[in-house]
N, C-alpha and C positions, 0 to 999 in steps of 0.2 A: 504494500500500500504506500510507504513510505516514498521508494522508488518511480514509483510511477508519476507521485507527488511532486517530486524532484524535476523527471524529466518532464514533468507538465509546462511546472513552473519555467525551466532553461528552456523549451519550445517558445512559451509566450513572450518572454525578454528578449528572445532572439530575434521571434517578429517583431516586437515593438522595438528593436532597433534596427533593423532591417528599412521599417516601415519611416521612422523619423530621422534616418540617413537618406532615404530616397526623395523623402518631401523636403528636407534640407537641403540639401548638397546637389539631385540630379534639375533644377531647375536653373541652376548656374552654369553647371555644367552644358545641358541645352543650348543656353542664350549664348557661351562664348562658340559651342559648336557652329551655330548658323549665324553667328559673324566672320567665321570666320570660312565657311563656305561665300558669304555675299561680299565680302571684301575682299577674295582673292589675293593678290598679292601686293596688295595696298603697304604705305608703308606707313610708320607709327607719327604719329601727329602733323599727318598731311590731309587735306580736305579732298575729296574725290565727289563727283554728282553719279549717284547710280544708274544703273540701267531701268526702265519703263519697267522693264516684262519680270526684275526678278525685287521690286521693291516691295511688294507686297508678301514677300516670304518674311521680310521681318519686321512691315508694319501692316496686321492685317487689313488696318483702317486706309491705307492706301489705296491710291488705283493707278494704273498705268497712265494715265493723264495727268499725275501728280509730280511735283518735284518734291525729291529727298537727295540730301545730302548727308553725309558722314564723315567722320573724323577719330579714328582709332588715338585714344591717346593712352600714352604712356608719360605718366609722372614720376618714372623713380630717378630720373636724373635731375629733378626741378620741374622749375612750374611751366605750363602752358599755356599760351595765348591764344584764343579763338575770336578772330575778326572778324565781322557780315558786316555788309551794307545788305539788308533785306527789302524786297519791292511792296509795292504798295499792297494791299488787301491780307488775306488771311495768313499766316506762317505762324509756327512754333519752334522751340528750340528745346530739347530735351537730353540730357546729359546722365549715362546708368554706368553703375561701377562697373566691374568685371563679372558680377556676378550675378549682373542683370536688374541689380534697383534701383532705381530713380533715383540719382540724389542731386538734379537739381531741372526745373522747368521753367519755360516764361513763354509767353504769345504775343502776339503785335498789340492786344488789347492791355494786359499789364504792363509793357515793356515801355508802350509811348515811344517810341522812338524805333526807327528801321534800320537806324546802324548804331552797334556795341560792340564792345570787345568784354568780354569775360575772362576773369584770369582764373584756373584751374591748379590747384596744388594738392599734394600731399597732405592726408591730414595728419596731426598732431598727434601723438602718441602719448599716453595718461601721462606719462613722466614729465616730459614737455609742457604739458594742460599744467601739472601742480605744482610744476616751478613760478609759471606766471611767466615765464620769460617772452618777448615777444620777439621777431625778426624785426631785422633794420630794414626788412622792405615794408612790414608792416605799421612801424612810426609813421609813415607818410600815405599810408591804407587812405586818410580819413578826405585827403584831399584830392583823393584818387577819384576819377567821376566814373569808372567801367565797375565791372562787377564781379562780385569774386566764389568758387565753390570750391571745396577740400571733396577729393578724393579719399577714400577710407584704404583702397587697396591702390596698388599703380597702374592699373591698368583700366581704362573707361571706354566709353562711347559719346561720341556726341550726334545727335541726330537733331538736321536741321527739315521740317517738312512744311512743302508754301502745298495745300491743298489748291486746284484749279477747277472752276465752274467751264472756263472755255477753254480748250485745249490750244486756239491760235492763239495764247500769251505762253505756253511754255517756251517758244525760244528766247524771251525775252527773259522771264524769268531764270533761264539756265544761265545765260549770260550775268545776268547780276548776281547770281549764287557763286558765282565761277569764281569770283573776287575775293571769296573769303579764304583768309587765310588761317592756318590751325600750325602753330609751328611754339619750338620752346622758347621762351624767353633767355633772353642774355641773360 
């Protein structure tokens, strides 16, 4: 009786961690796989515009008459710069770690403005947090007028998508997307 109690119990733990390693971990795993089938052989904090026909593998909400842009970045050498001049009417900007969360978003309706730069870093690590110390690029954060997000891990996404009602304004669109740049900071 005892035994059997035993391996009931080792059966069940073993599913329930089985089960909250799959719901943890395989959904990260996912999102870097089909970035990195749709980026090809993109290189790390350069802006590229996708292609029509395979944008909708990784935003469902897309459609082939839509622009979307992206920007693989890597923060473990420092920070990153990502520059648009965005065109008029609807666009979003949406930025996911490596592991696929969102950690940071804005739209033409929040944003007020069609051209920004966002600077993207590294985040802080608790030791760093409770020393209080800050960087000397951060003394002068306050007069800085762009925008800033911390990375948790070093490796992110950025996904820039202008949705389209008429499809003869994508060239034009593509052309003003083209301009941005995603590159590291000196």
């Amino acid at each position: 009786m005892m035994g059997r109690l035993f391996w009931l119990f080792t059966a069940a733990v073993f599913g329930l961690a089985v089960h909250l390693a799959t719901i943890l971990y395989f959904p990260g795993l996912t999102f870097q796989h089909r970035v990195k089938q749709l980026a090809g052989d993109a290189k790390d904090n350069s802006f590229f515009l996708m292609k029509p026909e395979v944008q909708a593998g990784l935003m469902p909400t897309a459609t082939a008459q839509d622009v979307v842009g992206l920007c693989l970045l890597n923060v473990s050498a420092g920070k990153v710069s990502l520059s648009a001049r965005m065109p008029r009417g609807q666009w979003a900007l949406t930025i996911y770690g490596a592991s696929g969360e969102q950690v940071y978003n804005i739209n033409d309706v929040e944003a007020g403005s069609g051209e920004f730069t966002i600077e993207l870093a590294p985040a802080k690590g608790l030791i760093e947090q409770l020393r209080g110390r800050s960087d000397k690029d951060e003394v002068g954060q306050i007069t800085n007028v762009g925008w800033h997000a911390e990375l948790s891990e070093k490796r992110g996404l950025a996904v820039l998508w202008v949705p389209l009602a008429d499809p003869a304004r994508r060239a034009d669109v593509e052309t003003a997307l083209s301009s941005t740049r995603c590159e590291k900071k000196p």
